[in-house]
PATI-663277 format. One record per residue (C-alpha): residue number from 1; residue in three letters; y, z, x. Coordinates in steps of 0.05 Angstrom, whole numbers, plus 32768, in hexadecimal, padded with zeros to 4 digits. Example, Ala and Ser with C-alpha at 12.3 -4.5 7.8 and 13.67 -1.06 7.14 Angstrom:
{1 'Ala' {7FA6 809C 80F6}} {2 'Ser' {7FEB 808F 8111}} 
***
This chain:
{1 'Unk' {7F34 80F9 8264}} {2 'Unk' {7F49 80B6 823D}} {3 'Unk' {7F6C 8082 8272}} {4 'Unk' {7FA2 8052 8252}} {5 'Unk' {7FB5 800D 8271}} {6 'Unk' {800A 8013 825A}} {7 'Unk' {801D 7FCF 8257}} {8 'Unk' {806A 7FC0 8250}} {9 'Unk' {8077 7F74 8233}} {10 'Unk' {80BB 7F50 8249}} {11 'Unk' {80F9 7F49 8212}} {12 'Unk' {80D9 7EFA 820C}} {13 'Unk' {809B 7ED9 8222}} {14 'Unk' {80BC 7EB9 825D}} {15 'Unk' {80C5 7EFB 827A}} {16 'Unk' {8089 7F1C 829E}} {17 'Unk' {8060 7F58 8280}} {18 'Unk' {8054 7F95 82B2}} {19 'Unk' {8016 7FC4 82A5}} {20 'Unk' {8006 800B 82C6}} {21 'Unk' {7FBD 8038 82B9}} {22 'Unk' {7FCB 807E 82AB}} {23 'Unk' {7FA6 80B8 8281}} {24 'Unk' {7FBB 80DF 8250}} {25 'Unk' {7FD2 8113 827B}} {26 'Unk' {800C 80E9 8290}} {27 'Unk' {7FEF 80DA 82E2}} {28 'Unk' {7FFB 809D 82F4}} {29 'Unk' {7FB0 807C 8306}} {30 'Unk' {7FCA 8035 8328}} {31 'Unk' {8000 8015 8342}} {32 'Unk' {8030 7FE4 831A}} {33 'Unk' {8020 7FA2 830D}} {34 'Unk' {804E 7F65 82F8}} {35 'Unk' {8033 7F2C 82E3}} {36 'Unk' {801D 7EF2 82A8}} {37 'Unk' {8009 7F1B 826D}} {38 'Unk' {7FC7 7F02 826C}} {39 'Unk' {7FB1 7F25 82B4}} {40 'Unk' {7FBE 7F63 8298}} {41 'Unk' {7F81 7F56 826E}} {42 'Unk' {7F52 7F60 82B0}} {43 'Unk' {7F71 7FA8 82BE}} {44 'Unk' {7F5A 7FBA 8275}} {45 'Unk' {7F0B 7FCF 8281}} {46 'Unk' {7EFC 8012 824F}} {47 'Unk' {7F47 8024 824A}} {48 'Unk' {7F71 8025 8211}} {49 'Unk' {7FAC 7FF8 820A}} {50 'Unk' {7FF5 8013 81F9}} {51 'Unk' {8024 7FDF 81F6}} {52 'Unk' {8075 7FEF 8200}} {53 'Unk' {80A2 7FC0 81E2}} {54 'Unk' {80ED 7FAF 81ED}} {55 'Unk' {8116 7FE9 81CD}} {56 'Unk' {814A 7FB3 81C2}} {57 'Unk' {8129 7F9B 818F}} {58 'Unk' {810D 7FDA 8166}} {59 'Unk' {813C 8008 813F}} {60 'Unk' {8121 8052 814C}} {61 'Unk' {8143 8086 8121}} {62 'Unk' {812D 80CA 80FB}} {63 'Unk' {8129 80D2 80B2}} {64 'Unk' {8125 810E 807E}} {65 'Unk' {80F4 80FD 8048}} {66 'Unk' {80D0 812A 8021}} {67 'Unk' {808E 80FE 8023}} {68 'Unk' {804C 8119 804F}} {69 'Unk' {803D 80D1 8074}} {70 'Unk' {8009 8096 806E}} {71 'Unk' {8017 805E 803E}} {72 'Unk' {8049 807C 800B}} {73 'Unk' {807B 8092 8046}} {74 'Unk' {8077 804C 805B}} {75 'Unk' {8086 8039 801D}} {76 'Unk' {80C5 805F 801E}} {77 'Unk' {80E4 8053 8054}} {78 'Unk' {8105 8013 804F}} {79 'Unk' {812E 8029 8012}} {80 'Unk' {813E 806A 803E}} {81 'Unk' {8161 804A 8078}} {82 'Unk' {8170 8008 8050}} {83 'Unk' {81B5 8015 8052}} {84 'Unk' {81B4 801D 80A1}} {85 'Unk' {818E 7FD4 80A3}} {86 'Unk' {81B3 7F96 80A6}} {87 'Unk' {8179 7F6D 80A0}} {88 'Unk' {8152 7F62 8064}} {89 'Unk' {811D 7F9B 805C}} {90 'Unk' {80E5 7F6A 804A}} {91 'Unk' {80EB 7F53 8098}} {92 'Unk' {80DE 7F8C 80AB}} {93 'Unk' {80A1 7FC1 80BC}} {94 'Unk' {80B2 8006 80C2}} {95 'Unk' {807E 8037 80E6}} {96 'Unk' {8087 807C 80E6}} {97 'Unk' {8076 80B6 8116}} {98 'Unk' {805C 8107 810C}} {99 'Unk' {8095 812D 80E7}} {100 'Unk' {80BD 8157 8118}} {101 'Unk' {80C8 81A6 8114}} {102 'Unk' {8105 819D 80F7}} {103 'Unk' {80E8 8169 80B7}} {104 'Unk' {80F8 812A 80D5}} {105 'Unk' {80D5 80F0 80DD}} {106 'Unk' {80DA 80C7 8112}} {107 'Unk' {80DC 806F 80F4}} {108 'Unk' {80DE 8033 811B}} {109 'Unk' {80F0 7FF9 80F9}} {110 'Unk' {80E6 7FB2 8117}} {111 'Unk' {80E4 7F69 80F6}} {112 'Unk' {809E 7F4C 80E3}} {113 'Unk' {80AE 7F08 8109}} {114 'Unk' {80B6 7F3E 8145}} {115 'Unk' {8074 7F65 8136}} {116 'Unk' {804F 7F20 812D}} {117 'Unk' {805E 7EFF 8173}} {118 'Unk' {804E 7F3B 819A}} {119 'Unk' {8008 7F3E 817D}} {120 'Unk' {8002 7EF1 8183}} {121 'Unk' {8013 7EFF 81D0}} {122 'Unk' {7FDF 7F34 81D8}} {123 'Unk' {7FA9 7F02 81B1}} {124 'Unk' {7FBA 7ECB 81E5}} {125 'Unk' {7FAF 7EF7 821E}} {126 'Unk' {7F6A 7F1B 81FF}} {127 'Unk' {7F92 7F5B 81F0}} {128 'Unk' {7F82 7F8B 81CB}} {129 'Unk' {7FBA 7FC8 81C4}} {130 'Unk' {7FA6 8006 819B}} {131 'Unk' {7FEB 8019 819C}} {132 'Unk' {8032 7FF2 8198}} {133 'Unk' {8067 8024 81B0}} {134 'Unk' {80B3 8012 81B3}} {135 'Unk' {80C6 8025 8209}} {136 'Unk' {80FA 804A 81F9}} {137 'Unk' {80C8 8086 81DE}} {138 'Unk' {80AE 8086 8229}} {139 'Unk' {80F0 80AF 8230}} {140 'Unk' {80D2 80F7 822C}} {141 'Unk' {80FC 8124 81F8}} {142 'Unk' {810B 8169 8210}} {143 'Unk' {812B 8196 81E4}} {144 'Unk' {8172 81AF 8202}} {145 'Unk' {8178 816F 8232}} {146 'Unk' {8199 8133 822D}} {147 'Unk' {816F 80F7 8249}} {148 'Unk' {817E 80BC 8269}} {149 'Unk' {815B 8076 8286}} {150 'Unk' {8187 8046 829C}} {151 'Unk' {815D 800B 82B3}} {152 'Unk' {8168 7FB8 82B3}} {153 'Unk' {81AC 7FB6 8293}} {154 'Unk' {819C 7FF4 825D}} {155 'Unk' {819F 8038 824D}} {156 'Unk' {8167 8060 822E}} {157 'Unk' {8186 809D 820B}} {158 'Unk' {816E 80D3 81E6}} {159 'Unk' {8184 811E 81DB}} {160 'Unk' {8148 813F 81D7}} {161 'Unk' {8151 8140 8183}} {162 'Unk' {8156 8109 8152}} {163 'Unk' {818F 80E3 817D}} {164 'Unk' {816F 80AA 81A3}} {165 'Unk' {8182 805F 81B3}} {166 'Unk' {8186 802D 81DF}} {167 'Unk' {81CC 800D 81F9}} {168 'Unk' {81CB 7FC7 821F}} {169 'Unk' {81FD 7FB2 8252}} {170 'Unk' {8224 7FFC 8251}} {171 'Unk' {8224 8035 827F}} {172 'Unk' {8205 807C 827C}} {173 'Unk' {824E 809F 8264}} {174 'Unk' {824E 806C 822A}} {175 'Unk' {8209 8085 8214}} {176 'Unk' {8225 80CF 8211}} {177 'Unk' {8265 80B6 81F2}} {178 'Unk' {8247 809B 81BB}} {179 'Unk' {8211 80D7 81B2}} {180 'Unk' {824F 8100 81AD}} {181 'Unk' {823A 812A 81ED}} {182 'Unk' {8284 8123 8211}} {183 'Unk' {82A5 8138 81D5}} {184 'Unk' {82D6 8176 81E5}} {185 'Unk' {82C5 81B1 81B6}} {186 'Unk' {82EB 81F9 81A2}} {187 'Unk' {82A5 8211 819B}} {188 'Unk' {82A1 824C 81C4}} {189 'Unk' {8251 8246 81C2}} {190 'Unk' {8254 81FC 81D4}} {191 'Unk' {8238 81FE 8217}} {192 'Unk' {8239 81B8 8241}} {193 'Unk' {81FC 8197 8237}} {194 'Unk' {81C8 8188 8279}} {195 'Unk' {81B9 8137 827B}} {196 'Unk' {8173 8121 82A3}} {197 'Unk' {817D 80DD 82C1}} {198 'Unk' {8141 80AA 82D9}} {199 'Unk' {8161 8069 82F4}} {200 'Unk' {814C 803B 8333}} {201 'Unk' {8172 804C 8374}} {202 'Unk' {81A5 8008 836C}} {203 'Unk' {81BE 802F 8327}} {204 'Unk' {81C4 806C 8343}} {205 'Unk' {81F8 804C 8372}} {206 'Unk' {8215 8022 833F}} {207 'Unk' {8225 805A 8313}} {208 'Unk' {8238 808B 8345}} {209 'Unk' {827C 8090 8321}} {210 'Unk' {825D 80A1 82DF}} {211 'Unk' {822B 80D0 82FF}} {212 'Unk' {8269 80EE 831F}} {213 'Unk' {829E 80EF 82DA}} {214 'Unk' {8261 810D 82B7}} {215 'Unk' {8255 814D 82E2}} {216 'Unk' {829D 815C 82D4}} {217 'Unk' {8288 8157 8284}} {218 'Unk' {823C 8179 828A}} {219 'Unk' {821E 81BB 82A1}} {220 'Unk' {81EC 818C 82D0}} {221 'Unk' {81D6 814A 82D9}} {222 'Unk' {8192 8149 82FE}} {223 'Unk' {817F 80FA 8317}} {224 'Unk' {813B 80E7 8322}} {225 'Unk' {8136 80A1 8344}} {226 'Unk' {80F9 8072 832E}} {227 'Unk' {80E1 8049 8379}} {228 'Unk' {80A7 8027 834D}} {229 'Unk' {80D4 800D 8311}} {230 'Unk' {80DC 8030 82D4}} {231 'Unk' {8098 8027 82AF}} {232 'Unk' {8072 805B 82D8}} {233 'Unk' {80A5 808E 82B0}} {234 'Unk' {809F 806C 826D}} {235 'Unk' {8050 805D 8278}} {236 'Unk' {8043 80A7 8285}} {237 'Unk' {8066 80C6 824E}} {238 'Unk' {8053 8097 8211}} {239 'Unk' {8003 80A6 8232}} {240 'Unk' {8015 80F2 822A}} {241 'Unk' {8042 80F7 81E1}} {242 'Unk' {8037 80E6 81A1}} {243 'Unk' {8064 80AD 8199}} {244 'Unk' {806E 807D 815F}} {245 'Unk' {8037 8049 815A}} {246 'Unk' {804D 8003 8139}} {247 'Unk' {8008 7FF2 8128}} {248 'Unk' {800E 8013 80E0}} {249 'Unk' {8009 7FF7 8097}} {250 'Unk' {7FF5 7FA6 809B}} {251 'Unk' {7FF0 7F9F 80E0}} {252 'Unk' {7FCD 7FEE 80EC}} {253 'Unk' {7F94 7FE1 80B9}} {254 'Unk' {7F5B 7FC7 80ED}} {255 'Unk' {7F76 7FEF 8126}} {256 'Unk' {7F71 8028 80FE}} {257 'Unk' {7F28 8027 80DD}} {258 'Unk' {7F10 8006 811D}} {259 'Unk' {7F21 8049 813E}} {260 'Unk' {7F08 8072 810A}} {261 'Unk' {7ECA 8052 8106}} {262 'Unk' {7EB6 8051 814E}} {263 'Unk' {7EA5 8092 815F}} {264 'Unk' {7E77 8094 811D}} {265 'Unk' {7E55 8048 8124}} {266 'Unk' {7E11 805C 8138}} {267 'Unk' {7E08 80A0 8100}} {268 'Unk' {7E29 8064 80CE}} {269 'Unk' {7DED 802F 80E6}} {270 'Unk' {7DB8 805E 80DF}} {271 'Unk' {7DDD 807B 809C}} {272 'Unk' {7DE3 8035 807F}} {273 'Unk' {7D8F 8029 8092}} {274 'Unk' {7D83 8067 8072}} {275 'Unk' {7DAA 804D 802F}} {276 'Unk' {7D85 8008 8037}} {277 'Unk' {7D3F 802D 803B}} {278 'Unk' {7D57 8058 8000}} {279 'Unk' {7D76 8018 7FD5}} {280 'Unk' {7D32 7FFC 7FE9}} {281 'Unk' {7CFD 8032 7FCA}} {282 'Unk' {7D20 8035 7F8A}} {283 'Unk' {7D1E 7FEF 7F8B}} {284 'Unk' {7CD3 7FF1 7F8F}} {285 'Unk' {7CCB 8023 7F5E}} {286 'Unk' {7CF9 8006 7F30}} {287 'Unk' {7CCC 7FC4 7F2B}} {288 'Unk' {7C8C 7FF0 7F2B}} {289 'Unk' {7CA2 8017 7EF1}} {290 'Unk' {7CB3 7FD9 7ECF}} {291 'Unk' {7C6C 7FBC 7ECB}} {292 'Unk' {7C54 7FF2 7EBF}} {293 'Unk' {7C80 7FF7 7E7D}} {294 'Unk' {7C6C 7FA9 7E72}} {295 'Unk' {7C24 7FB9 7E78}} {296 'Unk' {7C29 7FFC 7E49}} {297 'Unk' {7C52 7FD6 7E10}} {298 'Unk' {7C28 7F9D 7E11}} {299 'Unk' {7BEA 7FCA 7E0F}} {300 'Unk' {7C0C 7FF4 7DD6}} {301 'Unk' {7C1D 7FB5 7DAE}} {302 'Unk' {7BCE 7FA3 7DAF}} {303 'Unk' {7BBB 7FE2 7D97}} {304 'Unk' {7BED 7FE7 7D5E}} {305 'Unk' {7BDF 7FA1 7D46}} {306 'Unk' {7B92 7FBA 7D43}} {307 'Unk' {7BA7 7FF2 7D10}} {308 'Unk' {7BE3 7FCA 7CE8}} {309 'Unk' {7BCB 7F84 7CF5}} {310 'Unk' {7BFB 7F69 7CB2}} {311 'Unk' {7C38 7F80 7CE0}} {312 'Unk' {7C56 7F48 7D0C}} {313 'Unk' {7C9A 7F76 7D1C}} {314 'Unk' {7CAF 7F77 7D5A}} {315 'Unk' {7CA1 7FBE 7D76}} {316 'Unk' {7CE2 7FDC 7D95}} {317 'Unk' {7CD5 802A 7D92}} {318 'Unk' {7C8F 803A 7DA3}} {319 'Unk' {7CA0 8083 7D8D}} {320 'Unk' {7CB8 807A 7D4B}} {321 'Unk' {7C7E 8043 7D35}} {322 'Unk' {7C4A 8076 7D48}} {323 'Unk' {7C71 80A5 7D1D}} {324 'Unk' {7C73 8075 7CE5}} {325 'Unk' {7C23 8074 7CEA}} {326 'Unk' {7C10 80B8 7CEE}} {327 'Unk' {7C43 80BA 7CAE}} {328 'Unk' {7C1A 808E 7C8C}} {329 'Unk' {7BD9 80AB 7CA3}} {330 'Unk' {7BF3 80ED 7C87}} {331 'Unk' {7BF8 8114 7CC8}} {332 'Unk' {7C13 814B 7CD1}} {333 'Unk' {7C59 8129 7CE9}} {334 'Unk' {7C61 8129 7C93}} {335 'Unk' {7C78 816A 7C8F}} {336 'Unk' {7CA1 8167 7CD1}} {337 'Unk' {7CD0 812D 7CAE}} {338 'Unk' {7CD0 8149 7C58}} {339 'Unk' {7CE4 8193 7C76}} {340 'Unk' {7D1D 8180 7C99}} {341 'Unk' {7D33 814B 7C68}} {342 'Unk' {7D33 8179 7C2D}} {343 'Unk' {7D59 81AF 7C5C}} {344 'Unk' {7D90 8176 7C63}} {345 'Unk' {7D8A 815E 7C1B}} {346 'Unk' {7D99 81A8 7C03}} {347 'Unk' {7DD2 81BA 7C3A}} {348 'Unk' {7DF3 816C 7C1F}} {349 'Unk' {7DE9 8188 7BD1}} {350 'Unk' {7E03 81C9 7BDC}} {351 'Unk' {7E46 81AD 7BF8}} {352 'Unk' {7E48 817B 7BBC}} {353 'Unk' {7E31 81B3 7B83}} {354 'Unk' {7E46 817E 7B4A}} {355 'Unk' {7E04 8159 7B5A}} {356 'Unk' {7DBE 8167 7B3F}} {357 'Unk' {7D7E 8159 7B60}} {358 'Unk' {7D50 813A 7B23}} {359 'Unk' {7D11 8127 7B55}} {360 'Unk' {7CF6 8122 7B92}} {361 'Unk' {7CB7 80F7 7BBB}} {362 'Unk' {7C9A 80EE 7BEA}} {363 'Unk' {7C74 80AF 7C16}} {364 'Unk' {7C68 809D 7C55}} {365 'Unk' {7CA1 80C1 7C6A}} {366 'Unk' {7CD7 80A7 7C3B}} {367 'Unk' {7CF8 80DA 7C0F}} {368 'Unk' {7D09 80C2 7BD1}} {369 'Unk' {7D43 80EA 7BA5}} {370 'Unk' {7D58 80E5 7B62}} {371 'Unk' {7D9A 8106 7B4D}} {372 'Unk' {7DD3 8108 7B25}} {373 'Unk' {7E18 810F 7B36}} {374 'Unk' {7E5B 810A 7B0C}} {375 'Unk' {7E72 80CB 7B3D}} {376 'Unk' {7E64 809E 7B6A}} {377 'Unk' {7E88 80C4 7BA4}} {378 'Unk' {7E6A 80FF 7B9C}} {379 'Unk' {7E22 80D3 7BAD}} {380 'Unk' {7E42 80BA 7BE3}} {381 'Unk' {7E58 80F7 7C03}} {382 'Unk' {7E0E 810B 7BF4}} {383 'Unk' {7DF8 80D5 7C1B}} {384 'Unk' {7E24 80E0 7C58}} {385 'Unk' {7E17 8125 7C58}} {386 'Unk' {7DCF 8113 7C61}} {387 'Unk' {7DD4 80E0 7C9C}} {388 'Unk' {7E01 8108 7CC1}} {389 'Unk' {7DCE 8132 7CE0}} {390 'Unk' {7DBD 80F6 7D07}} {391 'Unk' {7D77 8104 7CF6}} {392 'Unk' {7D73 80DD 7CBD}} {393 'Unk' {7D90 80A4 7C99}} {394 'Unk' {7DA5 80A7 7C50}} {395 'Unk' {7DA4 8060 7C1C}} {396 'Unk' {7DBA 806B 7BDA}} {397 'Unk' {7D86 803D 7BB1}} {398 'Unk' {7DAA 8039 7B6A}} {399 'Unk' {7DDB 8053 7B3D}} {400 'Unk' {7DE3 804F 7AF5}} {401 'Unk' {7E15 806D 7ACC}} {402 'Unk' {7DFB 8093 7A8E}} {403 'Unk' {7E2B 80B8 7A67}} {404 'Unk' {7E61 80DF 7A8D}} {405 'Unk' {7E2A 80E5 7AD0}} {406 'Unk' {7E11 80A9 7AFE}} {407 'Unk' {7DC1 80B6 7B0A}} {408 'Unk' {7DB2 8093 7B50}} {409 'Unk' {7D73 8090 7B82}} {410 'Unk' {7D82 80A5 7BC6}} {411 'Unk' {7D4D 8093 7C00}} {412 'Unk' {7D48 80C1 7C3A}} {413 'Unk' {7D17 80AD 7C84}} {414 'Unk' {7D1C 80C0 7CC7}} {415 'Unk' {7D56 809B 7CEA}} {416 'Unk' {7D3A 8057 7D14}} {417 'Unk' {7D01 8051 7CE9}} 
***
């Protein structure tokens, strides 16, 4: 069962953080500590850290936006609520939670400046939070009930939908006032709607008025007192929900592959071993095969002088010089080269029938082809049709124009040679 160390950071840094271990069943695993920031870091061991941060200064709303999640939602959002903002949305980081049954998405905006001092306060004190959650989503949502913190001078309201918010300074009927719950309705199927109250035992007293007005206006309202302060109740709920988690987009990235990756670290050493090993061999083998290619061109070279000793050329296709030599020798490679040749030559005269073949030889595997044609296009075509086999390569030699016809030499060899 994972164990969480909640820690809730003060509206400023002159204010005092408090921290609480639960598990992610929501059971409370240690008592409540106040304190410097910085001690909390000794209460860490292997838990995780979730961090709740003043709802005052988050904006948590809902959304409907046709777009799955990850980066491109992100992307969106800012010119979705940008007419809600008053700030300018390049301040601002938006994070976004799992789409709700009913297609919205819960956002919470807050201002970069914000986002950037609260991780500079968890670097200072050696903290390291794999999730930033805004306090007022320690308020569980309960679908048909209205719910209600009122704690240090605020209210915590949502009602158990998309309506949710935060009011400083204002008392629990102002919340439902402004959520519309006390509004009178002609509905005959508008039943009065149940409100669930956590509050210390000085609010219930101060707001036994409202507590009183508002039975009047509700089917119930059911008051739970908090003795121990009121991040036990937030702690345990963010430990057991989903909630939105700020570390997304620029300031997510680490968090994010970091926790990815650690589960997998030790199959991804040996993995990456196994690829060096790999990389390595061919490495070897590479080289080996290379010196061995030195060793066999150099070797070929010596032999091939010892036959053609007048020819200095560089040798650049072993292949195609011994070729050339059993060509000259008058192996049987002869009739492998004039076959095919003549098969092209007749295919290229047949689609140019205004030509006429006058002679043909043959040496060392050069094809040499006298014909007339009625103009010099019709050669060239000839000699087009001849290299485009691939196989061999086509040079018209000469032309000469006698009479009305243009006699010309055409020279046909393997291609390369």
């Amino acid at each position: 069962m994972a164990e969480f160390l909640v820690i809730r950071l003060g509206v400023d840094r002159e204010q005092a953080a408090s921290w609480i271990a639960v598990d992610s069943n929501g059971t409370r695993t240690s008592q409540p500590v106040t304190g410097p920031l910085d001690s909390a870091a000794r209460d860490v061991g292997d838990r995780s850290v979730i961090v709740l941060v003043p709802a005052t200064t988050v904006l948590t709303t809902t959304v409907n936006i046709p777009i799955k999640g990850g980066s491109r939602l992100r992307a969106a959002l800012p010119f979705a609520l940008e007419e809600q903002l008053a700030d300018d949305i390049d301040d601002l980081h938006f994070a976004a939670g799992a789409r709700r049954d009913n297609g919205q998405v819960p956002v919470a905006v807050v201002a970069h400046k914000q986002m950037s001092d609260w991780l500079e306060q968890l670097d200072e004190a050696g903290l390291s939070a794999s999730r930033i959650v805004p306090e007022n989503y320690g308020l569980a949502r309960i679908p048909g009930t209205m719910s209600l913190i009122a704690a240090e001078d605020q209210i915590m309201f949502n009602d158990g939908a998309d309506n949710e918010f935060v009011m400083q300074g204002a008392k629990p009927s102002d919340a439902l006032a402004v959520a519309g719950a006390l509004e009178e309705s002609n509905d005959e199927d508008h039943a009065p709607g149940h409100l669930l109250v956590y509050c210390s035992q000085g609010d219930e007293e101060r707001f036994q008025h409202d507590w009183n007005a508002l039975r009047h206006e509700l089917a119930s309202v059911d008051i739970n007192l908090l003795p121990d302060g009121v991040l036990p109740r937030l702690a345990v709920t963010v430990a057991a929900s989903d909630s939105i988690n700020l570390l997304q987009g620029r300031y997510g990235a680490n968090t994010e592959i970091g926790s990815l990756f650690r589960p997998w670290r030790y199959a991804a050493v040996l993995l990456l071993a196994l690829g060096v090993l790999v990389f390595g061999g061919k490495v070897a083998d590479y080289y080996r095969l290379t010196q061995e290619e030195v060793a066999l061109k150099a070797h070929f070279e010596q032999v091939y002088r010892s036959i053609r000793p007048n020819d200095q050329r560089e040798v650049v296709d072993p292949i195609a010089t011994v070729n050339s030599v059993r060509r000259g020798l008058g192996g049987p490679s002869a009739l492998q080269v004039l076959l095919p040749s003549l098969l092209q030559l007749g295919q290229a005269v047949q689609q140019n029938e205004t030509a006429t073949i006058e002679a043909i030889s043959y040496r060392a595997g050069v094809i040499d082809v006298r014909l007339t044609a009625p103009d010099v296009a019709t050669l060239d075509k000839i000699q087009k049709a001849v290299s485009s086999s691939g196989r061999f390569s086509a040079a018209i030699q000469s032309t000469d124009q006698v009479g009305d016809k243009i006699n010309s030499r055409i020279q046909i060899r393997e291609a390369g040679v």
